[in-house]
N, C-alpha and C positions, 0 to 999 in steps of 0.2 A: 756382354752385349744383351740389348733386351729387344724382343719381339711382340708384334702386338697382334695379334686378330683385328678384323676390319672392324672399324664401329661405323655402320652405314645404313641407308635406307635401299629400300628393292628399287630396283627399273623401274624407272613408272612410263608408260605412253601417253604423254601428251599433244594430241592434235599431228603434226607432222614429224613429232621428234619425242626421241627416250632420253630419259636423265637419270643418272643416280649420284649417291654422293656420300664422301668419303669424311671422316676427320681427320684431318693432317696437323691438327693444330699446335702437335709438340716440335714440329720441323719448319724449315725458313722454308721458302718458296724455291731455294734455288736446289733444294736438298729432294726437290717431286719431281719423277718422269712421269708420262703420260705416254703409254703403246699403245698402238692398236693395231691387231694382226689378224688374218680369216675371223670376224667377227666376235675377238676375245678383245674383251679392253682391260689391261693391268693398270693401274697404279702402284707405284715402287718408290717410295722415299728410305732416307738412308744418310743418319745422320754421323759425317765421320769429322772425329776429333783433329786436334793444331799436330798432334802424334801421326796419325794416318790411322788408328783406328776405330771402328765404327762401335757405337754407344745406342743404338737405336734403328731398326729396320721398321718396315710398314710394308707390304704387300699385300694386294687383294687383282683378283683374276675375277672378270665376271664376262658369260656368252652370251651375246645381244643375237635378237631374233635376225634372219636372215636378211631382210629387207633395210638392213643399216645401209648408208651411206659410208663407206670408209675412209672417204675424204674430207666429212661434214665433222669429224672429232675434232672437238674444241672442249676446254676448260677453264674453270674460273674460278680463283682463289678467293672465298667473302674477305671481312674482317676478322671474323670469327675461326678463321681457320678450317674451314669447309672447303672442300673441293666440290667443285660441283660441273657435273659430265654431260655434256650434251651431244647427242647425236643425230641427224636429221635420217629421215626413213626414206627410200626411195619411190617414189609414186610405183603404183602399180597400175597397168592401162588392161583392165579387164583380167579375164584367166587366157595364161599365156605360159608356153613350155616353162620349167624352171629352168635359170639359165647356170652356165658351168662358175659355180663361184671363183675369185679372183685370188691366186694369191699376191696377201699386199704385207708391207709393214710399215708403223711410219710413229716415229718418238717425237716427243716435246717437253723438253725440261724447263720449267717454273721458272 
C-alpha cells in the first residue's frame, strides 16, 4: 500500500469564503470523502482493489479559522484532478461575545 503527503495549496480568504486544494488526481471521484468536523476539514481518498485491498491512501486534515460556516462545505472536482474546498465565513455584526462553538460532523463522498 502506498501513501502520499498532500500536494496542495494553503487556505486562502477570498472575499466571503476560504478555499484550499488538494490533488486527487491518481483516484476516481467516487474513491474522495469530504468531512468536516469542529472546524477541521479532512480530505481522505483511498483507492481499494477488485481483491478488497487497498493500493493507495490520500489523507490531509487542515484547521479553518473560527468564523467558518460548517454547513457552507462544498467541493469541486476540476478536470485536472484537483479538489478544490470552498468554505463560506460567517458574517460578523460588529464585536460581540464569542459564541460557544458547535459540535458538528457531516461527509460527502465524490
Amino acid at each position: 500500500m502506498r501513501s502520499r503527503p498532500a500536494s496542495m495549496g494553503m487556505v486562502r480568504s477570498l472575499g466571503e469564503s476560504y478555499y484550499m486544494s488538494a490533488d486527487v488526481s491518481q483516484f476516481e471521484p467516487h474513491d474522495i470523502v469530504l468531512m468536516a468536523y469542529n472546524h477541521n476539514i479532512v480530505i481522505h481518498a483511498e483507492k481499494v482493489l477488485e481483491d478488497g485491498s487497498v493500493s493507495d491512501t490520500f489523507t490531509h486534515k487542515t484547521l479553518l479559522p473560527e468564523d467558518m460556516d460548517p454547513l457552507s462545505v462544498s467541493g469541486t472536482l476540476t478536470p485536472e484532478g484537483m479538489l478544490v474546498v470552498s468554505v463560506m465565513r460567517i458574517p460578523t455584526m460588529g464585536v460581540m461575545e464569542p459564541p460557544t462553538p458547535p459540535a458538528y460532523r457531516s461527509e460527502a463522498h465524490l
